[in-house]
MARFI-235245 format. One record per residue (C-alpha): residue in three letters; y, x, z. Coordinates in Angstrom, 3 decimals, always signed. Layout:
// MARFI-235245
<pt code="ala" v="Y" u="X" w="Z"/>
...
// end
This chain:
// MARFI-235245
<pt code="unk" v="-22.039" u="+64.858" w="-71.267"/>
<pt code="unk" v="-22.977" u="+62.830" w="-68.484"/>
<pt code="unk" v="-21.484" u="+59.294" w="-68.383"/>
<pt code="unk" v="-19.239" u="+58.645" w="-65.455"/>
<pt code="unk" v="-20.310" u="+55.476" w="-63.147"/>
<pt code="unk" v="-16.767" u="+54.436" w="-62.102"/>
<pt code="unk" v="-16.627" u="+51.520" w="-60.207"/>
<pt code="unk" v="-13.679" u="+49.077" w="-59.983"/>
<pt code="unk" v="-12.225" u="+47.825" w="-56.611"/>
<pt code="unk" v="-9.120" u="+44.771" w="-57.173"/>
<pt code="unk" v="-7.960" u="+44.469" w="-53.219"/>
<pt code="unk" v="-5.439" u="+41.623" w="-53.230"/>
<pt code="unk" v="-4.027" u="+41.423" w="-50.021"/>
<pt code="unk" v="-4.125" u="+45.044" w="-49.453"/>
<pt code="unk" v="-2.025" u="+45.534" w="-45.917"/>
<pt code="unk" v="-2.978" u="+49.162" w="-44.803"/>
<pt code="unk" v="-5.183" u="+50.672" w="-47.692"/>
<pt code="unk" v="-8.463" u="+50.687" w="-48.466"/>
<pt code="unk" v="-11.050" u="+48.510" w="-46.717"/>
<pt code="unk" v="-12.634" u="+50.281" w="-43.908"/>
<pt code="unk" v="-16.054" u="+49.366" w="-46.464"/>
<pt code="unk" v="-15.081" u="+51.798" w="-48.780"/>
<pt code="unk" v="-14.071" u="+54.823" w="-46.919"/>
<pt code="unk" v="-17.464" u="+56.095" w="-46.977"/>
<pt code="unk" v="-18.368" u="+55.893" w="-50.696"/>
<pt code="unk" v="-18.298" u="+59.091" w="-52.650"/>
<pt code="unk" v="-18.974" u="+57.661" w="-56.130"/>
<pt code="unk" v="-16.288" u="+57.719" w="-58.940"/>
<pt code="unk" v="-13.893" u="+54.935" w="-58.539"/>
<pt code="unk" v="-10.731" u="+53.230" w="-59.237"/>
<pt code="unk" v="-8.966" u="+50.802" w="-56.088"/>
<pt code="unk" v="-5.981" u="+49.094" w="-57.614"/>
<pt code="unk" v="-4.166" u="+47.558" w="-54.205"/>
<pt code="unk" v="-2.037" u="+44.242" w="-55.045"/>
<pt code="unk" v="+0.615" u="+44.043" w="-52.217"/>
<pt code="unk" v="+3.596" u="+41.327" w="-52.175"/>
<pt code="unk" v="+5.543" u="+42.730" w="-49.173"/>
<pt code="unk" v="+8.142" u="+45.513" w="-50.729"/>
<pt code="unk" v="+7.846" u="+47.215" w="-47.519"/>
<pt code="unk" v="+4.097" u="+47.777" w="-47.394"/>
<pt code="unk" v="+4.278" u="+48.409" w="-50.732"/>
<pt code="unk" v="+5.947" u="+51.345" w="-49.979"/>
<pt code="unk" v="+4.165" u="+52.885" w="-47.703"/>
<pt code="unk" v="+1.092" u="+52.397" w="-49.324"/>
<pt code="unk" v="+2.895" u="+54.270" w="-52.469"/>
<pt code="unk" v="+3.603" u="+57.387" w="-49.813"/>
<pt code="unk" v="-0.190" u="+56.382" w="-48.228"/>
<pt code="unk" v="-1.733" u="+57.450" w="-51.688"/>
<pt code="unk" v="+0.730" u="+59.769" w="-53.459"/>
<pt code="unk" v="-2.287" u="+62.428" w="-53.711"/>
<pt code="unk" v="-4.799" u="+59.276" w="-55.002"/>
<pt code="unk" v="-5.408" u="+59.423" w="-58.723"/>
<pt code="unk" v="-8.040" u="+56.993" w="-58.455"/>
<pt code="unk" v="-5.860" u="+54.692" w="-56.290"/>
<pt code="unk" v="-2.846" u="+52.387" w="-58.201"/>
<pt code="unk" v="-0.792" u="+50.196" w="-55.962"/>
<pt code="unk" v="+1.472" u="+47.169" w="-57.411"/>
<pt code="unk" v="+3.999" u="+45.455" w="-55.814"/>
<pt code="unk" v="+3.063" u="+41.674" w="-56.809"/>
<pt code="unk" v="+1.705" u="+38.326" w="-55.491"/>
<pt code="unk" v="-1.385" u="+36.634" w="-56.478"/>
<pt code="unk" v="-1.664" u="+32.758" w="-57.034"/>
<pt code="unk" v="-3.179" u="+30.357" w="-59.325"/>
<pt code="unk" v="-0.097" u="+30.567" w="-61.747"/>
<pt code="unk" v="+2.918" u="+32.487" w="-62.957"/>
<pt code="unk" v="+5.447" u="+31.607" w="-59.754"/>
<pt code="unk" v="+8.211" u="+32.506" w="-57.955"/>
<pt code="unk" v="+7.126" u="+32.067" w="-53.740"/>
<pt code="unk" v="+8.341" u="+32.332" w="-50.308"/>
<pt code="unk" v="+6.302" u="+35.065" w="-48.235"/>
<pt code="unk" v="+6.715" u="+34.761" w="-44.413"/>
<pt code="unk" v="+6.799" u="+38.100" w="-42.819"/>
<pt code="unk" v="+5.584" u="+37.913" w="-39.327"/>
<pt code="unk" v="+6.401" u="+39.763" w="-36.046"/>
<pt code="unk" v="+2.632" u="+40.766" w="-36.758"/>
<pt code="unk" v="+2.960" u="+41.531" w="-40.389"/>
<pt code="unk" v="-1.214" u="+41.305" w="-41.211"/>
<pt code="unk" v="-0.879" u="+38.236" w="-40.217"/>
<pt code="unk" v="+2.434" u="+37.277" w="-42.658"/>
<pt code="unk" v="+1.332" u="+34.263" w="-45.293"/>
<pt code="unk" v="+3.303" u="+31.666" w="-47.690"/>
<pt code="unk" v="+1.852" u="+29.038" w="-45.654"/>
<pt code="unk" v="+2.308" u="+27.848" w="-42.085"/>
<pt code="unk" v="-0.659" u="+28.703" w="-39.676"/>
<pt code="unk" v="-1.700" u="+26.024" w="-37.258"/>
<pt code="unk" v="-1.792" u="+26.218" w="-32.906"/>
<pt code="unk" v="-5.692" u="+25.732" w="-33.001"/>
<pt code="unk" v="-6.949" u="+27.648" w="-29.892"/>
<pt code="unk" v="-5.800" u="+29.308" w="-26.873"/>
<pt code="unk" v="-5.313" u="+32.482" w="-29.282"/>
<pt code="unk" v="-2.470" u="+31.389" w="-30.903"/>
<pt code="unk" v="-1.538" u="+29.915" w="-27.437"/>
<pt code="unk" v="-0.489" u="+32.777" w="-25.705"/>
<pt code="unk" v="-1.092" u="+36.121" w="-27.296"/>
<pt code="unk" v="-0.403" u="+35.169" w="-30.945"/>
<pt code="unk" v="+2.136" u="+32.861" w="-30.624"/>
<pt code="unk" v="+5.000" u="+35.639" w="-30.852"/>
<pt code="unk" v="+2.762" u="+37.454" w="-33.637"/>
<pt code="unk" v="+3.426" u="+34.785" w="-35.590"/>
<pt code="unk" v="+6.950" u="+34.065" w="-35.233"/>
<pt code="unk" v="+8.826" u="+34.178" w="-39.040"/>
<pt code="unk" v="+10.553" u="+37.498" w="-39.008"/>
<pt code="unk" v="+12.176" u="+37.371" w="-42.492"/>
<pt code="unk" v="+11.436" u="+36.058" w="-45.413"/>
<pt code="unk" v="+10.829" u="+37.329" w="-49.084"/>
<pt code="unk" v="+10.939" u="+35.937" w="-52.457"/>
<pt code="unk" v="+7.541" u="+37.389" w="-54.602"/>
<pt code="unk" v="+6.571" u="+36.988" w="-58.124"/>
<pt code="unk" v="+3.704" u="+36.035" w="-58.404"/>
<pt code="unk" v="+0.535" u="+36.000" w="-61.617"/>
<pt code="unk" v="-2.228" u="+34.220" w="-61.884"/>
<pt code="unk" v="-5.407" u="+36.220" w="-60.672"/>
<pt code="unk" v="-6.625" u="+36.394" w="-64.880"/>
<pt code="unk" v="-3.208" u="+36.857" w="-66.674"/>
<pt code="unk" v="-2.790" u="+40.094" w="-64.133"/>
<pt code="unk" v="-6.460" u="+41.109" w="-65.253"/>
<pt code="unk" v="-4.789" u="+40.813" w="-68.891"/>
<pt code="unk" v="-1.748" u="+42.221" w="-68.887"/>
<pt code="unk" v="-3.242" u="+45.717" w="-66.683"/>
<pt code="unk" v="-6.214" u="+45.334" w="-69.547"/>
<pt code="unk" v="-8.876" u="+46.020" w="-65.674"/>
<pt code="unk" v="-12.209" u="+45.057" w="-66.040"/>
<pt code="unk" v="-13.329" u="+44.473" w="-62.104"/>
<pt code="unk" v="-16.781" u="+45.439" w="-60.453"/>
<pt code="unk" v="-15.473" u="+44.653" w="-57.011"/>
<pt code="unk" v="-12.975" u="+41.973" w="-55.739"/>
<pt code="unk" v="-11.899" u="+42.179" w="-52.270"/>
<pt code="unk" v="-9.126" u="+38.957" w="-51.422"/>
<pt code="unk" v="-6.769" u="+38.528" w="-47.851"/>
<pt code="unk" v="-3.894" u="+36.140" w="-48.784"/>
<pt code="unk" v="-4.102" u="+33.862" w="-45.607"/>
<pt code="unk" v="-5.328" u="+30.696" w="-46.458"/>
<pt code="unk" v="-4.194" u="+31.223" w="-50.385"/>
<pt code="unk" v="-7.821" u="+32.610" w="-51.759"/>
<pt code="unk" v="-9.541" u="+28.920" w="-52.610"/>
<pt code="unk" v="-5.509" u="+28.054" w="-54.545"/>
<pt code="unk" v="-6.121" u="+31.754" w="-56.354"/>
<pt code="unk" v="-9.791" u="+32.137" w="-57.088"/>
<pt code="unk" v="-10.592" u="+28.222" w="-58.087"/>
<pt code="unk" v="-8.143" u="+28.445" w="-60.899"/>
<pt code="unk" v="-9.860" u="+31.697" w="-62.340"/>
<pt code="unk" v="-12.158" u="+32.351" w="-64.860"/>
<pt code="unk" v="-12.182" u="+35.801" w="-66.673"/>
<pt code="unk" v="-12.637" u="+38.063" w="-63.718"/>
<pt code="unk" v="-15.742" u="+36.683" w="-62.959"/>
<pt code="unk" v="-17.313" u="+38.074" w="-66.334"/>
<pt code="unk" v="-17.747" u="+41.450" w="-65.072"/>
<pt code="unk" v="-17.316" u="+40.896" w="-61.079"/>
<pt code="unk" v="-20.388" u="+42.074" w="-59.211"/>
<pt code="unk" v="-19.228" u="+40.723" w="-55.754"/>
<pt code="unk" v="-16.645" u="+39.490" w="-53.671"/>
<pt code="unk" v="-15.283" u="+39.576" w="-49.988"/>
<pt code="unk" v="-12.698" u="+37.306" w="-48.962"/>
<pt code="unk" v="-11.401" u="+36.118" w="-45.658"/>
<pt code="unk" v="-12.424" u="+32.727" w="-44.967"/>
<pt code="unk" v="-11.986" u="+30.495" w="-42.385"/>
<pt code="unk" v="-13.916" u="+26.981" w="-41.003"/>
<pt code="unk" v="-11.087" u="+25.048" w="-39.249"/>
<pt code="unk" v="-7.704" u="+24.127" w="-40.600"/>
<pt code="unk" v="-6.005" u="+27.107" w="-39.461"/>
<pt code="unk" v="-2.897" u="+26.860" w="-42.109"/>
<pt code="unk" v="-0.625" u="+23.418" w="-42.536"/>
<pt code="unk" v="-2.042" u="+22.898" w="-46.211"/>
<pt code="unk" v="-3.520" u="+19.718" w="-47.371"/>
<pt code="unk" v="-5.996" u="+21.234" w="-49.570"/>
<pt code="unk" v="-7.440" u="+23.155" w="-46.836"/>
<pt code="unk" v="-8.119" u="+20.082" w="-44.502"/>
<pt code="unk" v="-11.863" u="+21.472" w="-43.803"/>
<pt code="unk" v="-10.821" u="+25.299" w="-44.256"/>
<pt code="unk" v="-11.408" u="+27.791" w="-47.119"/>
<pt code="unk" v="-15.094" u="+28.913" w="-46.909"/>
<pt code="unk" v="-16.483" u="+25.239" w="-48.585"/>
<pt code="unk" v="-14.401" u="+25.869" w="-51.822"/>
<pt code="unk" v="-14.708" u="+29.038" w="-52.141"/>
<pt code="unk" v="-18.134" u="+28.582" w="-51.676"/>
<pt code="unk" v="-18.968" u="+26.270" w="-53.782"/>
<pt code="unk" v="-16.333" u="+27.953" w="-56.756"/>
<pt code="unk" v="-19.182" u="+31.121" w="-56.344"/>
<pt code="unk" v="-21.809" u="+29.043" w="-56.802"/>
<pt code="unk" v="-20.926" u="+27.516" w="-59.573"/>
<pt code="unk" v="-20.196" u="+31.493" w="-61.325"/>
<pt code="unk" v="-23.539" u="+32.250" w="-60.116"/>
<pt code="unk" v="-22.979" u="+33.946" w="-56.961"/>
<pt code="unk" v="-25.243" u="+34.091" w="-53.360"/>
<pt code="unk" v="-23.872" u="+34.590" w="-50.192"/>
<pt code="unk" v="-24.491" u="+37.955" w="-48.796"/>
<pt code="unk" v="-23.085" u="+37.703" w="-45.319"/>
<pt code="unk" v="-20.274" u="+37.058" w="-43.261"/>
<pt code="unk" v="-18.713" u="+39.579" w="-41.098"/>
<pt code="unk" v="-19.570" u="+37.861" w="-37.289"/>
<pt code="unk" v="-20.939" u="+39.530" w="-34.152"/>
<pt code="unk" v="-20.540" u="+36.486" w="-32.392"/>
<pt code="unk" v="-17.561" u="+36.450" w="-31.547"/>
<pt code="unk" v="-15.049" u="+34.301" w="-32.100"/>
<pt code="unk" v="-11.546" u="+32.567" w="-31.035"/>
<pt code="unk" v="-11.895" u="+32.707" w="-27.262"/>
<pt code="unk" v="-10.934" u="+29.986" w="-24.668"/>
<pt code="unk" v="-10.790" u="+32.140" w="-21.286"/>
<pt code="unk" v="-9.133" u="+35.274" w="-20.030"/>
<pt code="unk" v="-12.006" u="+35.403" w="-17.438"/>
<pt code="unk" v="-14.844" u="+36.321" w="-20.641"/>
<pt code="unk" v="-14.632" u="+39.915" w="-21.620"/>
<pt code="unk" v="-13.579" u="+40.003" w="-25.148"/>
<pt code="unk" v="-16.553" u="+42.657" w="-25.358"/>
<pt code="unk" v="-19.161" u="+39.504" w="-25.614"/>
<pt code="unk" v="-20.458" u="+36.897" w="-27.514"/>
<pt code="unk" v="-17.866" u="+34.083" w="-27.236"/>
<pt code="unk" v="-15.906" u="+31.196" w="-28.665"/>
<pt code="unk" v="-15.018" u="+29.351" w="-31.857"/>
<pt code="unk" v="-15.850" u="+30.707" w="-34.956"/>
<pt code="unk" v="-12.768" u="+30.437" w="-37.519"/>
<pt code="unk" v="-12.016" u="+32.539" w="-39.733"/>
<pt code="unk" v="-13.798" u="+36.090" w="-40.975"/>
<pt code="unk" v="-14.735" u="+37.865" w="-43.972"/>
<pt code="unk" v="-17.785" u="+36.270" w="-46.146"/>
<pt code="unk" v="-19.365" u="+38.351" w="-48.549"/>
<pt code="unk" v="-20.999" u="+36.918" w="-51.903"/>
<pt code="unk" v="-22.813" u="+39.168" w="-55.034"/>
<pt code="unk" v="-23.871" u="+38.263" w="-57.968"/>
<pt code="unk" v="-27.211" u="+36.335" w="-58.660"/>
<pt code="unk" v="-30.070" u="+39.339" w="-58.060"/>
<pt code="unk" v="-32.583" u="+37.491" w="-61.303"/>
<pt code="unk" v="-29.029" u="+38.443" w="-63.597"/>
<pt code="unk" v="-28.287" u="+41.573" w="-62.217"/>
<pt code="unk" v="-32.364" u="+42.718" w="-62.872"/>
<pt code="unk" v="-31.865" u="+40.978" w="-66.483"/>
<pt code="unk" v="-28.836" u="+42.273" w="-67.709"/>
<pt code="unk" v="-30.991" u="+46.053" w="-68.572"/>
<pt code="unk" v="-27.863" u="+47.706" w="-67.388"/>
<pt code="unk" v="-28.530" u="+50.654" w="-65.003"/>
<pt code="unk" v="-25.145" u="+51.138" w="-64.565"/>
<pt code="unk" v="-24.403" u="+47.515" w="-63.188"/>
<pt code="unk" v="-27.647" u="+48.289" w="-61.244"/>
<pt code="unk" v="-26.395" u="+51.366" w="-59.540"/>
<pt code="unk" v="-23.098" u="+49.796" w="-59.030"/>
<pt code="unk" v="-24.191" u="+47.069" w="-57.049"/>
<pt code="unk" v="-26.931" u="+49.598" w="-54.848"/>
<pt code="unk" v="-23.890" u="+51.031" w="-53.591"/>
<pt code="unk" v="-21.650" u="+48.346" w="-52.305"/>
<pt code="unk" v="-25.417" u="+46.592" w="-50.673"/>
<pt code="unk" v="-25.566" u="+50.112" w="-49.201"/>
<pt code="unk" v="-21.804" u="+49.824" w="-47.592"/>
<pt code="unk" v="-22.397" u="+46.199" w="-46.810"/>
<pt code="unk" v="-24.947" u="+46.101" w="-44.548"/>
<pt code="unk" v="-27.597" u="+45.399" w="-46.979"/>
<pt code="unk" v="-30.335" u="+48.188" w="-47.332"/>
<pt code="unk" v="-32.691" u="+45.731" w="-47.816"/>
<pt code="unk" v="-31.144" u="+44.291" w="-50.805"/>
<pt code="unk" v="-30.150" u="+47.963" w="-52.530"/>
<pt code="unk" v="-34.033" u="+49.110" w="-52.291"/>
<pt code="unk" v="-35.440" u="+45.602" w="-53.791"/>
// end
């Protein structure tokens, strides 16, 4: 019998499905979506009723066992426990009302490795959007980095949310918390275009501030080519493959 590759996708932060990365891979898989707001939790439940290879839970993520506040927005992707700064003409005018509090829920939340515990997951793929919460989640973890392969998380370069420990933004700890497990930064997810500062640009250029995207980090290629596992090996062709990296997946 032929041994089934099945690679594991965590998506914390997992507003409207799947990523948009994934919708093209074929391979056998399991997504497990972590969502905090009830409601998107169940619409993602109707979403992927038909999914076997799909499991949604209705939790928050943090660096502890915690009861939080979760601000839902009048735009709800944009809905965060934390307050998100005025820092460019963007939040000015057209997302100033996208941001307004709508309501307000109470989540329970896990830490990122007792909810790897208690669903007994062993992760390939970890994919995190908790606005401005990922350095707070993924610099007090330590188990899910034993089998991760890679990571994408929004990160940003200014201090877009009122927190103290994100005076310079998120992408320097996070950064540095990859590092450290042995990580390399693939790419970030920037056409050149940023937070613009005039209605007379077309949005359809290169233009102004970058801060905030998606940055993309794999494991260290000299521990992937010495772990002698063709299944990690395989694993990690595809997501290069979806990610922009052909180079990469043929080396």
């Amino acid at each position: 019998m032929v041994k089934k590759i099945v690679s594991t996708v965590l998506d914390i932060g997992a507003r409207y499905g799947i990523h948009p990365t994934w919708k093209n891979f074929n391979g056998e898989k399991s997504f497990i979506l972590v969502e905090p707001d009830i409601e998107e939790y169940k619409r993602l439940k109707i979403k992927y009723r038909q999914h076997r290879d799909v499991k949604i839970f209705n939790s928050g993520i943090s660096d502890r066992n915690e009861k939080i506040k979760l601000n839902i927005f009048n735009n709800p992707a944009m809905s965060s426990v934390l307050k998100r700064k005025d820092i460019s003409p963007l939040y000015w005018t057209i997302r100033k009302k996208q941001i307004k509090v709508k309501k307000k829920q109470t989540i329970n939340c896990l830490s990122l490795d007792n909810f790897i515990k208690k669903n007994n997951l062993s992760v390939d793929f970890l994919k995190i959007d908790v606005e401005g919460l990922e350095p707070k989640i993924l610099l007090k973890s330590k188990n899910i980095f034993k089998s991760l392969l890679a990571v994408r998380s929004e990160v940003s370069f200014s201090k877009i949310f009122d927190e103290r420990k994100n005076e310079y933004g998120t992408f320097l700890d996070i950064h540095k918390k990859l590092l450290d497990e042995n990580f390399t930064l693939l790419n970030l997810d920037y056409d050149g275009s940023g937070d613009y500062f005039s209605q007379y640009i077309s949005q359809k250029s290169k233009y102004g501030v970058l801060q905030n995207t998606d940055a993309v980090w794999i494991k260290n290629l000299d521990e992937i080519n010495n772990s002698n596992n063709p299944y990690i090996v395989l694993k990690l062709i595809s997501f290069l493959l979806l990610n922009n990296a052909a180079d990469l997946s043929l080396y």
